[in-house]
C-alpha positions in Angstrom: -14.1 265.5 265.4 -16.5 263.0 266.9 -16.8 259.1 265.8 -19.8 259.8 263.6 -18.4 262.8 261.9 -14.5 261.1 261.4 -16.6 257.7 259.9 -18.5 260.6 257.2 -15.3 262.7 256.7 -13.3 259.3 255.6 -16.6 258.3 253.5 -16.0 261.8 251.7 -12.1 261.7 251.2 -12.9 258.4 249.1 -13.9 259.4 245.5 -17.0 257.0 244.3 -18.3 259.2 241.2 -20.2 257.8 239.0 -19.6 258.3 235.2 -23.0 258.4 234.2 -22.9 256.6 231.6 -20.1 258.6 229.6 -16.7 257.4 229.1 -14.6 258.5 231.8 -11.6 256.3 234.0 -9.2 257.7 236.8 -9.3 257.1 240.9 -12.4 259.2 241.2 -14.6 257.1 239.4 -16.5 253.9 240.2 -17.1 252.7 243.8 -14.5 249.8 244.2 -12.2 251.6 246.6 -15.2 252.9 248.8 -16.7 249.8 249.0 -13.4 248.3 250.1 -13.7 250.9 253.2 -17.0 249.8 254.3 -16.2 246.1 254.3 -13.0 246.4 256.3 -15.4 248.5 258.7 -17.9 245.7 259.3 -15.7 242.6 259.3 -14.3 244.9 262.1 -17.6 244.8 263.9 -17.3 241.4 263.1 -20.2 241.5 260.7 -20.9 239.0 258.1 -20.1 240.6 254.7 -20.6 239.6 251.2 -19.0 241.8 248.2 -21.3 241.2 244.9 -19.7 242.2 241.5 -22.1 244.3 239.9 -19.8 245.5 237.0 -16.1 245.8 236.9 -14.8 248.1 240.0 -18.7 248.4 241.1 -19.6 246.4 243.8 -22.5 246.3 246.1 -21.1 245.5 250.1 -23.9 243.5 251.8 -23.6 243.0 255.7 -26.2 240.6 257.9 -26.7 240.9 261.6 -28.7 237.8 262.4 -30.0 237.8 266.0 -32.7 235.4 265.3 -35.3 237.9 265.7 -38.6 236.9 263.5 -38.4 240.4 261.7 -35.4 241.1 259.4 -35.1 244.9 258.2 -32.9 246.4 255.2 -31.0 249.7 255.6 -29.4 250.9 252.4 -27.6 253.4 251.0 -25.8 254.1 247.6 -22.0 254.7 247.4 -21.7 256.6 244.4 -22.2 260.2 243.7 -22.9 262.4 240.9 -19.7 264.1 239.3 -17.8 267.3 240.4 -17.5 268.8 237.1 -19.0 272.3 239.0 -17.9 272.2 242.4 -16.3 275.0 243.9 -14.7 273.6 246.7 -12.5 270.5 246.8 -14.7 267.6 246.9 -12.8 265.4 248.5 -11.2 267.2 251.3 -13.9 267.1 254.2 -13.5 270.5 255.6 -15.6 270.8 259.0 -17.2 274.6 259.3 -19.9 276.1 260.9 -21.7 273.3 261.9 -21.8 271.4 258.3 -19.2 268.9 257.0 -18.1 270.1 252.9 -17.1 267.5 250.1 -19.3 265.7 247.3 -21.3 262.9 248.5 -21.8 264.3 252.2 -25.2 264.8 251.7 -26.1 262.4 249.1 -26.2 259.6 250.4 -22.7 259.4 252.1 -24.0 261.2 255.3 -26.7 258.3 255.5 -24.1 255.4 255.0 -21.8 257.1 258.0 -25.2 256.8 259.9 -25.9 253.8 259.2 -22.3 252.3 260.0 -22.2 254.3 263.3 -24.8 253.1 264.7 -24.5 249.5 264.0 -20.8 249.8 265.3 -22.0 251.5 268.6 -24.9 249.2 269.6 -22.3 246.4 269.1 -19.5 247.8 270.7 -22.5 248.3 274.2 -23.4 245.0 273.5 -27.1 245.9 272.9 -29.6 243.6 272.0 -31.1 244.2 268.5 -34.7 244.2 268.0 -34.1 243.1 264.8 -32.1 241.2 261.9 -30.0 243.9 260.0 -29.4 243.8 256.5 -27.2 246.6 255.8 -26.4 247.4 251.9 -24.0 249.9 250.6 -25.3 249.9 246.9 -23.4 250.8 243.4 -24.5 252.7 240.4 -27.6 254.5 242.3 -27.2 257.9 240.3 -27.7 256.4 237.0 -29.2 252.9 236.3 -29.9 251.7 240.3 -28.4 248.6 238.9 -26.6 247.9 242.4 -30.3 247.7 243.6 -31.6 245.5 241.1 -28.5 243.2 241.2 -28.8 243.2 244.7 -33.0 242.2 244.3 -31.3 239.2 242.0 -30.0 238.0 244.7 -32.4 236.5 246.8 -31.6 238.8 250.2 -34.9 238.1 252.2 -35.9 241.2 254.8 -39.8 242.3 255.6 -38.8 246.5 255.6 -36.7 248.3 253.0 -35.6 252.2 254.9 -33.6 253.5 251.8 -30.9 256.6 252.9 -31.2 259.8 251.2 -31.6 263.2 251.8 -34.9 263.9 253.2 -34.2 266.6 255.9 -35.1 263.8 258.7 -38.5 263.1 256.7 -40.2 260.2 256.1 -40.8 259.7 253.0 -43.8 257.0 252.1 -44.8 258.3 248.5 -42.4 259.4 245.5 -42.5 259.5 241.2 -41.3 257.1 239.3 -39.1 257.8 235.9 -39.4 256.6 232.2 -36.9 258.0 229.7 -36.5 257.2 226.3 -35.1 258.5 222.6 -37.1 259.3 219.5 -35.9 259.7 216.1 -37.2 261.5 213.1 -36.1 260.6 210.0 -36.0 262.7 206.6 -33.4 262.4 203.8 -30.3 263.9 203.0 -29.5 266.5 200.1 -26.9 269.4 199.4 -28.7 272.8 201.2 -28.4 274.3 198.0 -31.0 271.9 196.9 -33.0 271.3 200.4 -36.2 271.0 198.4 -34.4 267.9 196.6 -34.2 266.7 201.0 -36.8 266.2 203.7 -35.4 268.3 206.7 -35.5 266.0 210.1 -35.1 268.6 212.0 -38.1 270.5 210.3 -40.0 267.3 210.9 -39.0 266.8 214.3 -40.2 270.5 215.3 -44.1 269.2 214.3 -43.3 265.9 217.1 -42.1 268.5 219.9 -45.4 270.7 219.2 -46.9 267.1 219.9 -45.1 266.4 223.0 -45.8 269.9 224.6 -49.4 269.7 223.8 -49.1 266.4 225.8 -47.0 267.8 228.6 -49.5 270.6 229.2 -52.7 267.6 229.5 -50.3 265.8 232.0 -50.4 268.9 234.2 -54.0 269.5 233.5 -54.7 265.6 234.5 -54.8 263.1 237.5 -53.2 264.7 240.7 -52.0 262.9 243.3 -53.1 263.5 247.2 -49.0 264.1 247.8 -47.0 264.2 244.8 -49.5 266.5 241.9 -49.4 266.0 238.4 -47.1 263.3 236.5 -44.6 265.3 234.2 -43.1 265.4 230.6 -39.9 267.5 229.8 -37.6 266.7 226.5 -34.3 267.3 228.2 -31.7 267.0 225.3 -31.9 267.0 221.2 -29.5 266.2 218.3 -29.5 266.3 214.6 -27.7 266.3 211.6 -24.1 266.1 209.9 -22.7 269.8 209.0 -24.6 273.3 208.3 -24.5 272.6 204.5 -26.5 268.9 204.2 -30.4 268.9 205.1 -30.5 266.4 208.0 -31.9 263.0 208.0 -33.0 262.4 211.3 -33.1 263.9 214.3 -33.2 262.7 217.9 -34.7 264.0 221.2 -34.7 262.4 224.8 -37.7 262.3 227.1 -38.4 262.5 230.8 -41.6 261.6 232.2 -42.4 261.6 235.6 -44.7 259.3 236.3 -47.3 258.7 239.0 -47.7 255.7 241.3 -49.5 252.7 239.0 -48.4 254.0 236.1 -46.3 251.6 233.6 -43.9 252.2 230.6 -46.6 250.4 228.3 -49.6 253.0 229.3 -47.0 256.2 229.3 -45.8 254.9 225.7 -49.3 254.1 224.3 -50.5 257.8 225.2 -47.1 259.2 223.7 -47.6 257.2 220.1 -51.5 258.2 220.3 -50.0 262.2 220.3 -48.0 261.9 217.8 -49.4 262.8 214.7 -49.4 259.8 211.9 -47.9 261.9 209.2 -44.5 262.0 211.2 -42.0 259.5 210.5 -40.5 258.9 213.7 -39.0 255.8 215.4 -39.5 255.1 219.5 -36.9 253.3 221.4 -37.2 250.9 224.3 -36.6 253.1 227.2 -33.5 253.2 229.2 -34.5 253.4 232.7 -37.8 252.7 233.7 -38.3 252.9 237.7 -42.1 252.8 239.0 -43.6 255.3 241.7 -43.3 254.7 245.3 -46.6 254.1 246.5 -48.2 254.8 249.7 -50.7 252.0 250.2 -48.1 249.3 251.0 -46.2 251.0 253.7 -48.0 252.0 256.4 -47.3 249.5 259.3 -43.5 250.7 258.6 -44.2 254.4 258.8 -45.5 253.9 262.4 -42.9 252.1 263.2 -40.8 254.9 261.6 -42.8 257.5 263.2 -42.7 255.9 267.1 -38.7 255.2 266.7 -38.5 259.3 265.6 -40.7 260.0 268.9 -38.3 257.3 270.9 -35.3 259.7 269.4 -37.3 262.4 270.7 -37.7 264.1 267.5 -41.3 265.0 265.9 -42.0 262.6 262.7 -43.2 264.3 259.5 -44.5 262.1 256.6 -43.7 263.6 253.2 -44.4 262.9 249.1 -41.2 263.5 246.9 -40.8 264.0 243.6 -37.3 262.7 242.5 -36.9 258.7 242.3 -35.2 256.4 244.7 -34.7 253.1 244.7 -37.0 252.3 247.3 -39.9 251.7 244.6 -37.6 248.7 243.0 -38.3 247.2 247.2 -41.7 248.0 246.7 -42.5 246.2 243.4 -41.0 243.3 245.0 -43.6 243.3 247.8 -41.3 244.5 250.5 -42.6 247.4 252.3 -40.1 250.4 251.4 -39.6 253.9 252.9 -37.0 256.9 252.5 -35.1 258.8 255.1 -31.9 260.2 256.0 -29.9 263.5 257.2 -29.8 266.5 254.3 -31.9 268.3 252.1 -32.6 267.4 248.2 -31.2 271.5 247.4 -28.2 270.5 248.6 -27.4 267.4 246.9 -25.5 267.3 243.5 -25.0 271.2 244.2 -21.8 273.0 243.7 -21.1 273.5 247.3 -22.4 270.0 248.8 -22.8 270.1 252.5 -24.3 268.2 255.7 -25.7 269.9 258.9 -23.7 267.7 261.3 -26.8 268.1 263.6 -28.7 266.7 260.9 -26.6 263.7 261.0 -26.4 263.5 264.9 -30.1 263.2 264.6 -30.4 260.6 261.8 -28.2 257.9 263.6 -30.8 258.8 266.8 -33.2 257.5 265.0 -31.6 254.5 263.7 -30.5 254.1 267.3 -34.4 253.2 268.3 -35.3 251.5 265.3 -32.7 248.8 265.6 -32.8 248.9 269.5 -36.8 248.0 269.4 -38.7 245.4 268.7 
């Protein structure tokens, strides 16, 4: 096993999972003990490191290479992965075969930390001169509420390029959706289902709101389309209601997903959601819970040619790409810092029940960070 693919495999035997949200504990979960691995690895580079407490057990690791270049650049990756509740292999015994490295977190975004880590460690080890200040941060809580991001934002870290690790099967990507999800209630009034008339059924009532919603849904996909990404998106991905078969129920709850295209804002997605909904519904609409803009292209450029010569450098052909899943590279980009995404894998293959990484894949990936931090 070479250095890159040891440095991946022991990135892979550490469980990081993130709860997501739901009330779990044991070893597996949280990222404490993986973030304890990557900053023994660059204090042994001799790296500057700082550990910020996010939450309890969920840090972010934040190393600095400062060369006294006049350009500083960010290279990030989240530590945590989705959980294994599905798997059918073990997911944390790295089992090399065929070419692909097995185990959850090997493609997303583990394989992009290893990368990352490899090639910092070998130009250091040569004795290379960096083109470039490096910022590299091993972020918490990316799967769920990119909190290790926004704590890390909090901060004050100051760079002038954000290149964001995930699965991209060697793509850049300058464009992606942002993400606005949030509950709505309906509320009716309880009574004995022998006397339902003497009630008013919530979940009746909440029946009339979906109508609502999927009329909406189907003028999203008839509406605005974007050059790279199409149509912004509205699914209702989970519903509840009521106390026992026998009481008519007095509310109901749904939560929403909506994709939403570069520029637009939870206030605009919200206002067009209340303006659906008919008035004769008594429903109640929370704050939402995760709001994360679009990645837009009109701020990046200057970086994706950089991107795109550093890929010819590596001898590789650049391709520039739109996405439609969310990353936390938009969170750079609201800030004002120029923000792409890139690393070895493919999306299919992340949170999947057999997780896997083409070890060429990840060979080529740490080329291209190679050039990137040996230029100037």
């Amino acid at each position: 096993m070479d250095e890159l693919t040891k440095i991946l495999a022991e990135l892979v035997a550490i469980p990081s999972v993130n709860p997501m949200g739901r009330e779990r504990s044991g070893e597996e979960y949280l990222e404490n003990n993986l973030a304890e691995y990557v900053t023994q690895f660059l204090k042994r580079q001799r790296i500057d490191v700082e550990v910020q407490q996010v939450f309890p057990r969920r840090p972010n690791v934040v190393g600095r290479i400062d060369v006294g270049a006049r350009e500083t650049i960010l290279l990030a990756a989240h530590m945590d992965t989705v959980p294994v509740d599905n798997m059918t292999i073990d997911p944390f015994n790295p089992v090399v075969k065929s070419g692909k490295l097995f185990g959850r977190g090997s493609c997303d975004t583990k394989s992009s930390l290893a990368a990352i880590l490899f090639t910092v460690k070998s130009l250091l080890k040569a004795r290379r001169r960096l083109g470039r200040n490096v910022i590299i941060a091993a972020v918490c809580d990316e799967e769920y509420g990119l909190n290790g991001t926004k704590a890390l934002l909090k901060q004050g870290w100051k760079f002038h390029y954000a290149i964001v690790g995930e699965p991209t099967s060697l793509q850049i990507i300058n464009c992606h959706k942002g993400v606005i999800r949030w509950r709505m209630s309906v509320h009716g009034k309880s009574a004995h289902s022998a006397y339902a008339q003497q009630g008013v059924n919530a979940i009746f009532q909440m029946a009339h709101l979906l109508e609502a919603l999927n009329r909406h849904a189907n003028s999203l996909l008839a509406g605005r389309r974007h050059p790279m990404l199409g149509t912004a998106t509205l699914s209702v991905g989970m519903i509840e209601g009521g106390q026992s078969v026998n009481t008519v129920p007095n509310r109901c709850t749904i939560e929403i997903d909506r994709r939403t295209l570069p520029g637009e804002t939870a206030a605009s997605v919200l206002g067009d959601v209340r303006r659906t909904v008919p008035s004769s519904i008594r429903y109640t609409l929370a704050k939402p819970h995760l709001a994360v803009p679009g990645l837009d292209n009109r701020g990046n450029r200057a970086l994706v040619e950089l991107l795109k010569e550093c890929f010819r450098r590596a001898g590789r052909k650049p391709e520039v790409r739109g996405a439609r899943y969310v990353t936390d590279a938009s969170l750079y980009a609201a800030r004002g810092i120029p923000a792409v995404v890139f690393g070895p894998g493919g999306i299919e293959q992340a949170h999947s029940e057999v997780e896997y990484i083409r070890l060429n894949e990840l060979k080529a990936a740490a080329q291209v960070y190679e050039a990137l931090l040996a230029s100037s």
